[in-house]
Structure formats: structure tokens, C-alpha cells
C-alpha angles and dihedrals in degrees: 000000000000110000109217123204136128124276098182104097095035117111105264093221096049080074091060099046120163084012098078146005117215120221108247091228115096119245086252083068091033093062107018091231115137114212107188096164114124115141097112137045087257106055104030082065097044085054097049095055093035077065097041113104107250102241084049093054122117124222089253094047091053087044093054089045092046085047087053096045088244122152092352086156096056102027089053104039087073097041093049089050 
């Protein structure tokens, strides 16, 4: 039987444990890129998980920044290992 629950809120690397170890610096340190936008929904929450360090992301943070084309190089090295 097919379990349901939601995933949303769970941390994302907790999936891939024993496979990777997230750094515990945010993707704002990571890239040195600085996001401030904040005047919408969308992007209050991008920013807040832009800023959120990456062992700490839930599965729904790393799905809005990979909707936004955000820290692609850090949110799919894991995921292509």
C-alpha cells in the first residue's frame, strides 16, 4: 500500500542520507550572491531559503529555488551523485 504524507516540509537531505553531506553555509555564502527582494509571496520565500543554510532546506524550499533556477549547481550535484 502506498503510504501518503507530505514531504514538503521534511528536510531534503535527509532523503539522501549517507549519500551527501550538505555544507552548513546557505547558498547566499555559497555563491556570494546577495538576493534582497522581498515585495511578493514568491519571492519573500525564495529569499528566505536562498538565505537558509543547505543542511537545514526543506523539500519545498529546494523545489521553489529549483523553480526559480536558483543554486542549480549546488541543489543538483547531490541529486546527480
Amino acid at each position: 500500500m502506498i503510504q501518503r504524507r507530505a514531504i514538503g516540509g521534511s528536510h531534503f537531505f535527509e532523503w539522501l542520507s549517507g549519500k551527501y553531506t550538505p555544507p552548513a553555509q546557505s547558498l547566499e555564502a555559497l555563491s556570494g550572491e546577495r538576493i534582497d527582494i522581498g515585495q511578493t509571496d514568491l519571492t519573500t520565500r525564495v529569499v528566505e531559503a536562498w538565505k537558509t543554510p543547505m543542511d537545514r532546506l526543506t523539500v519545498e524550499q529546494v523545489r521553489l529555488l529549483m523553480s526559480q533556477k536558483l543554486g542549480l549547481k549546488w541543489l543538483g550535484n547531490p541529486v546527480c551523485l
